[in-house]
C-alpha positions in Angstrom: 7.4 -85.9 -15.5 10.7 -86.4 -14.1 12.4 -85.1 -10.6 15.5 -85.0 -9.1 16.7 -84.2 -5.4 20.9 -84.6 -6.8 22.2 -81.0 -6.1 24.7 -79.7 -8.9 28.2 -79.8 -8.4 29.1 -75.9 -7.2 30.2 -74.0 -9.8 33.7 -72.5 -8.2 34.8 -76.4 -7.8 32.8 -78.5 -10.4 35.0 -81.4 -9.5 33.1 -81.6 -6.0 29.5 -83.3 -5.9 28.9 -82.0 -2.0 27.8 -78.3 -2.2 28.4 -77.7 1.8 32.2 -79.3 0.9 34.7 -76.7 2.2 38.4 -76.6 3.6 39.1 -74.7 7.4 38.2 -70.9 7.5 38.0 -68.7 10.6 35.5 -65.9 10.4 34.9 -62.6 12.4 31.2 -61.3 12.3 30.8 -57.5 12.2 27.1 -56.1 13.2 25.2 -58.1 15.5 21.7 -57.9 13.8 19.3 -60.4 12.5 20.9 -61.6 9.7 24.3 -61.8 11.4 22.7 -64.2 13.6 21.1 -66.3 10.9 24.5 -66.6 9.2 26.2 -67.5 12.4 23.5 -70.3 12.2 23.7 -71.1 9.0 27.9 -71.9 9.4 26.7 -74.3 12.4 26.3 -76.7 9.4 29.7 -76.9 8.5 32.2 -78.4 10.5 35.0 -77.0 8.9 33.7 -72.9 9.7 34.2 -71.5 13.1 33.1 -68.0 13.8 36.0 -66.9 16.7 35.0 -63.2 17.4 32.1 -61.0 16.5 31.8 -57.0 17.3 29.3 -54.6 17.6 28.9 -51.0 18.2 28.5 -52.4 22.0 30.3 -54.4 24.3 26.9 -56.0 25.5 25.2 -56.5 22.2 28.6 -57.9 21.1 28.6 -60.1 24.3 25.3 -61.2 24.3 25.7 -62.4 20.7 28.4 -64.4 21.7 26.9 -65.8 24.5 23.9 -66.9 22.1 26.6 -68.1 19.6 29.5 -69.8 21.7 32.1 -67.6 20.5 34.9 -66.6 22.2 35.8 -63.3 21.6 33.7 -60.0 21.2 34.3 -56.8 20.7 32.8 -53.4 21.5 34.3 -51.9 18.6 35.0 -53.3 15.1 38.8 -51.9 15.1 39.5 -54.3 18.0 38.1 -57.2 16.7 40.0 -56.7 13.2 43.3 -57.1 15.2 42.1 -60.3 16.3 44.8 -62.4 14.3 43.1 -65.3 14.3 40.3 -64.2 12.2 40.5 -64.7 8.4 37.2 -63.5 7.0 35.2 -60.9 7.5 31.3 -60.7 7.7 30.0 -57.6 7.7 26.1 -57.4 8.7 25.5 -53.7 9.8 23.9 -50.9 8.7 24.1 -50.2 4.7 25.5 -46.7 5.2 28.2 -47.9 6.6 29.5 -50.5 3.8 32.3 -48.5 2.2 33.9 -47.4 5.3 33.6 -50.7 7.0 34.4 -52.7 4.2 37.3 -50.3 4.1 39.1 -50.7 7.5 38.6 -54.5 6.8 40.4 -54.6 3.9 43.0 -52.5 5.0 43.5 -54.7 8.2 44.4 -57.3 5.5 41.2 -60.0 6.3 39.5 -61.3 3.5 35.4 -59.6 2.8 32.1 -60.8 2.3 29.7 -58.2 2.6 25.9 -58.4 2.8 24.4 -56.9 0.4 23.9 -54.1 -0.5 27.4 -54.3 -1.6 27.8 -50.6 -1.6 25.5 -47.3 -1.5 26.8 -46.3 -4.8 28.7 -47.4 -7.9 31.7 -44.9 -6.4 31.8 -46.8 -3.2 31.8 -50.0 -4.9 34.4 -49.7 -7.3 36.9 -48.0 -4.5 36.5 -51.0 -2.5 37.0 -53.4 -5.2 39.9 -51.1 -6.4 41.1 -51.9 -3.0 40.8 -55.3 -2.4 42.8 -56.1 -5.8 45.5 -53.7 -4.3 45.8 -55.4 -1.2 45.1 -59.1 -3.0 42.4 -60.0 -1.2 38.9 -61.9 -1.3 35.6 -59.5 -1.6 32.4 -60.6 -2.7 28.7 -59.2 -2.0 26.7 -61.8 -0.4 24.3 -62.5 -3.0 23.6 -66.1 -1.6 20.8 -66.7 -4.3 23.3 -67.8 -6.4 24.7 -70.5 -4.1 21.9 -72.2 -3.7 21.6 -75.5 -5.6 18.3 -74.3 -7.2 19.5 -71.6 -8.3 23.1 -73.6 -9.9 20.7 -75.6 -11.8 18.7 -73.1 -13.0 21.7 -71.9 -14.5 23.4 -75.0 -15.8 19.5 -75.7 -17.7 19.9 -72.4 -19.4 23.8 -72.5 -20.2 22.5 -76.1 -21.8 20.0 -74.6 -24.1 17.5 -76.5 -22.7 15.0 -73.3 -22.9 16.4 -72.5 -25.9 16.9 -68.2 -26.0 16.3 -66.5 -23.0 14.0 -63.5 -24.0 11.7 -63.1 -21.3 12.9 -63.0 -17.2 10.2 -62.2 -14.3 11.2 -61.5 -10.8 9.7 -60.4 -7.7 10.7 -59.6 -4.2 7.8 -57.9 -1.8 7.8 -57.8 1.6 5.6 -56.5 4.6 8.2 -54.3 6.1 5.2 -53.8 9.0 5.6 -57.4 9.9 8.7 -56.3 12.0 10.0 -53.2 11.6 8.5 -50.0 13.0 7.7 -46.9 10.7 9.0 -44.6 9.9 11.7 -45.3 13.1 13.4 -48.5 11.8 16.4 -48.3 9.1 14.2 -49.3 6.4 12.6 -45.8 6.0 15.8 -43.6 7.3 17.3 -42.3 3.8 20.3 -41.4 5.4 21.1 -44.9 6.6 20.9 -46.6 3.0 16.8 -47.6 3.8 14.5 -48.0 1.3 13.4 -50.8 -1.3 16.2 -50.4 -3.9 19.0 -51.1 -1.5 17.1 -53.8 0.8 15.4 -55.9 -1.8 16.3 -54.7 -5.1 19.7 -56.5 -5.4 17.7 -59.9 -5.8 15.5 -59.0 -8.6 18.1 -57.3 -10.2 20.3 -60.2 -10.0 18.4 -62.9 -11.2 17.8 -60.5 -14.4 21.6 -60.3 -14.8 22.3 -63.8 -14.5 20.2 -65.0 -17.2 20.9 -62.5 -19.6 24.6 -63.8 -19.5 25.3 -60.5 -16.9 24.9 -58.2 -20.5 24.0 -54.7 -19.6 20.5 -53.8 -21.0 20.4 -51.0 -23.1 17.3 -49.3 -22.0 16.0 -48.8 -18.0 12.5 -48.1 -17.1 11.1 -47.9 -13.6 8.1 -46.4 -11.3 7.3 -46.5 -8.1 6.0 -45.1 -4.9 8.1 -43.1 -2.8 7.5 -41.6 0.6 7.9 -38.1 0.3 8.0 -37.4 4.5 11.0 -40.1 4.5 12.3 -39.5 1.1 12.8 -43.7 0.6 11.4 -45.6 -2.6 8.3 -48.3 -1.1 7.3 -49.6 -3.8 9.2 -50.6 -7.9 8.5 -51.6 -10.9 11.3 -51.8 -13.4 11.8 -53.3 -17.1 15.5 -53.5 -18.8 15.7 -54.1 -22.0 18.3 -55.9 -23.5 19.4 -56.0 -27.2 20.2 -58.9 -29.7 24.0 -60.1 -29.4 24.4 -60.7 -33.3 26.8 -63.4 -32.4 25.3 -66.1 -34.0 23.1 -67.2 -36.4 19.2 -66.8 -36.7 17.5 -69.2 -34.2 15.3 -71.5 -36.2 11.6 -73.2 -34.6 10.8 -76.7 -35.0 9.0 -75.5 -38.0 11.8 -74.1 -39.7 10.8 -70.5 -39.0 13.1 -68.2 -38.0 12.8 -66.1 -34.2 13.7 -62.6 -35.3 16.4 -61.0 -33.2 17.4 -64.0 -30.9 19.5 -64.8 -29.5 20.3 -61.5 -27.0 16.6 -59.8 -27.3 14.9 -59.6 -24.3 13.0 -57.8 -21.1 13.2 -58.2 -17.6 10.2 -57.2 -15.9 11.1 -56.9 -12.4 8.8 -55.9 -8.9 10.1 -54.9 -5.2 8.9 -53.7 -2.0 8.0 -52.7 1.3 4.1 -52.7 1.1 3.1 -56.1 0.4 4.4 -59.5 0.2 4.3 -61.1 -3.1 4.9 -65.2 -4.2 8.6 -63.9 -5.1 9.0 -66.4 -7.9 11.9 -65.7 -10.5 10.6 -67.3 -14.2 12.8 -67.6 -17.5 11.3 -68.0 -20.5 13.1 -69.0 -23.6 12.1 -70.3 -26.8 11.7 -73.7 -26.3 10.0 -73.8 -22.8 10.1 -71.6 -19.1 11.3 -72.5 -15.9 9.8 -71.1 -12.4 12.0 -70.7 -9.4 9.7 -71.1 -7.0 9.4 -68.9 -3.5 11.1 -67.5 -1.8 13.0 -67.0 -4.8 16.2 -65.5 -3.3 16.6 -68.5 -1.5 14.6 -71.1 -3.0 14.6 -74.9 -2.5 12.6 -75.8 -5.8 12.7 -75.6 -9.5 10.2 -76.2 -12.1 10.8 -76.7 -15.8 8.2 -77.0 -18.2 9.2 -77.4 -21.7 7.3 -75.9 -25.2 5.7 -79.0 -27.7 5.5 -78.2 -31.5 2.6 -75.5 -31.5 0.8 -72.6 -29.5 0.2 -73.4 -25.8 1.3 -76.8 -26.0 3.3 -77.7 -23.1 5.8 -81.4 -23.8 8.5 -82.5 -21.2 7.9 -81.1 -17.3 10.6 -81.6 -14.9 10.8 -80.8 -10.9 13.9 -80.4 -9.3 13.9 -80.1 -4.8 16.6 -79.4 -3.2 16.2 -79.7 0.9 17.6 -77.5 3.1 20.3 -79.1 6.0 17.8 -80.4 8.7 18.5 -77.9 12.1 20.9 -78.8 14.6 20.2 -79.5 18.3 22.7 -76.2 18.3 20.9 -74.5 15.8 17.7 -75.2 17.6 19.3 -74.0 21.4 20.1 -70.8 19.7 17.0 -70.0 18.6 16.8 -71.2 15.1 16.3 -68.9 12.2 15.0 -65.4 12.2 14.2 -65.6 8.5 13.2 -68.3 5.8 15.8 -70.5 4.5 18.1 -68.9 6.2 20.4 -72.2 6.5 21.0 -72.0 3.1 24.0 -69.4 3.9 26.0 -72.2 3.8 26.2 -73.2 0.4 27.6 -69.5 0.0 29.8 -69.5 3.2 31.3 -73.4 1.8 32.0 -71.7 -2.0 33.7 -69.1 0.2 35.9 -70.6 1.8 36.5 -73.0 -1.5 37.6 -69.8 -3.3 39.8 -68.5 -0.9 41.8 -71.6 -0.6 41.9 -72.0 -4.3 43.3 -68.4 -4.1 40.2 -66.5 -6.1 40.1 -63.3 -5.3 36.1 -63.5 -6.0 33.5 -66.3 -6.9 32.0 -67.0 -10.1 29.1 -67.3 -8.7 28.5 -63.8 -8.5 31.3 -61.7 -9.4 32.8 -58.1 -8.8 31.3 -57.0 -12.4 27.8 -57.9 -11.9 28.0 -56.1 -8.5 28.2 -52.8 -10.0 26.3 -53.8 -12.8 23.6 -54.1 -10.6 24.5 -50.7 -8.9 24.4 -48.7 -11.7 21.0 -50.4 -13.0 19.8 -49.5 -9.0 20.8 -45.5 -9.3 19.4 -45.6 -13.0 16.2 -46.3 -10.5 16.7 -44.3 -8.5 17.2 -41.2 -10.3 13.8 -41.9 -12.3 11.7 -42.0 -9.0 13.4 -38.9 -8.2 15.0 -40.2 -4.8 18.1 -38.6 -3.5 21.3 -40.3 -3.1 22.3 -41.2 0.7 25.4 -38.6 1.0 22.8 -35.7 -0.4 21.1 -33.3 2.4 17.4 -33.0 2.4 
């Protein structure tokens, strides 16, 4: 068995070995929620970051989070705050209805985006707002921060090296208690209107992880069921498997035993779970024809990577290797502020450092996750959606 703890070099800069590396950026945070204040935590690990005004839909939520945060200017309302000329950057952490027309006045105030995800509400939403940032030659990603994560760059760097051989089988979960901390059917989770539900909140992730290792290929066929709440009219509960097709770019894949594997490379099936009502390991594996790998939990921001690779016959398992990388140790700052409301949340900062890489480097987005596979995934997410019969956010009940 063999381990390492050496992250990857990040994939926007490869000539880097420090993933948390990052030149000067000034950011604005807009929405004042929990995860706002876990990535105003999780930029209290770099140096280089400094969040100078944050707004909210009021002056005291606004204020108090700056209080909590040291930050010196906040807002009451996010048109004010976007005038702010010191701020570069964008965060943008409130309610999912709101994405297009928040992501809209930020673009159009000229600051650079990165919006949590869910990038948009619908394909429609997403492509005007990428349609928009390339007008105005500006930075927008969605903040799949999975993909920052060293785990998750190694992951990828084992399976761009052929060390699993073909990818032909991906397994992904993401459940969740909602009851743990949000009140039903009050909270935003179950309000339709406001972008609630499971495909919006936690599907991104497993949808993601399926894209990235099927080389971000759409699959050709979509199945999916679930539970929806009828009274609420949100999706609880999914289960969904894409099916992808063989690429017929190469030639036939050939076993140690010189027999051929029949419609690698390309071939494939996701099998993907997410939720509301329970909370599951929420491990990602990929399984390719020479071994599998297991991301283990929580795998949308995981520290840990297992690799177990295939010996010459049935069950046989040869070569195992482990791969842990630690999050940054909290700060006495951190710490004051009330540390982290969710799990790993420090590991924002791999995605805020590749942020702030990109946009000196002039990228308009990161390759990390790019603008395609944003509305890849949306499209695979209404596909959903319309199969469990759930209406779209804009449509009256």
């Amino acid at each position: 068995m063999e381990s390492s703890s050496i992250p990857p070099p990040p994939m926007d800069d490869p000539t880097i070995a420090d993933p948390l590396s990052c030149p000067p950026l000034k950011w604005g945070i807009l929405g004042c929620g929990r995860v706002s204040h876990d990535f105003c935590q999780a930029l209290k690990h770099l140096p280089t970051q400094k969040v100078v005004a944050c707004s909210a839909r009021s002056a005291d939520s606004a204020q108090a989070f700056a209080t909590k945060h040291n930050i010196s200017n906040f807002y009451g309302s996010y048109d004010d705050m976007l005038q702010n000329e010191e701020v570069e950057i964008v965060y943008v952490g409130n309610v999912h209805s709101l994405r297009r027309s928040t992501g809209e006045m930020c673009l159009k105030a000229n600051k650079h985006v990165l919006l949590e995800k869910p990038f948009a509400c619908s394909v429609e939403d997403a492509e005007y707002l990428i349609g928009l940032a390339k007008e105005r030659n500006l930075f927008l990603m969605e903040g799949m921060w999975t993909r920052f994560f060293p785990a998750v760059q190694k992951s990828r760097d084992i399976c761009s090296e052929k060390l699993l051989g073909e990818i032909a089988t991906v397994y992904s979960d993401f459940n969740f208690c909602a009851s743990d901390s949000d009140e039903y059917p009050s909270s935003f989770l179950y309000q339709r209107k406001l972008g609630g539900g499971a495909n919006l909140l936690v599907g991104p992730y497993p949808m993601a992880a399926a894209s990235m290792y099927f080389g971000g290929r759409a699959p050709d066929r979509i199945q999916a069921v679930g539970q929806v709440d009828q009274e609420v009219g949100v999706e609880l509960q999914v289960a969904a498997v894409l099916s992808y097709p063989a690429t017929g770019t190469e030639k036939p894949i050939l076993g140690s035993s010189g027999m051929v594997y029949p419609k690698l490379p390309g071939t494939g099936v996701a099998a993907l779970s997410y939720g509301m009502l329970c909370e599951t390991p929420e491990e990602t594996v990929v399984v390719g024809s020479k071994g599998r790998m297991k991301i283990e939990g929580p795998g949308h921001c995981p520290t840990k990577l297992n690799v177990e690779l295939k010996a010459e016959g049935r069950g046989q398992v040869g070569k195992t290797l482990k791969f842990d990388y630690p999050l940054p140790k909290d700060t006495p700052e951190i710490v004051e502020a009330g540390g982290f409301v969710y799990p790993n949340s420090a590991g924002f900062c791999y995605e805020a450092a590749a942020v702030a890489r990109c946009i000196a480097a002039g990228k308009k987005e990161a390759p990390q996750f790019t603008l395609e596979e944003t509305k890849l995934n949306l499209k695979i997410i209404e596909q959903v959606r319309d199969q469990l019969g759930v209406k779209p956010i804009w449509e009256e009940d």
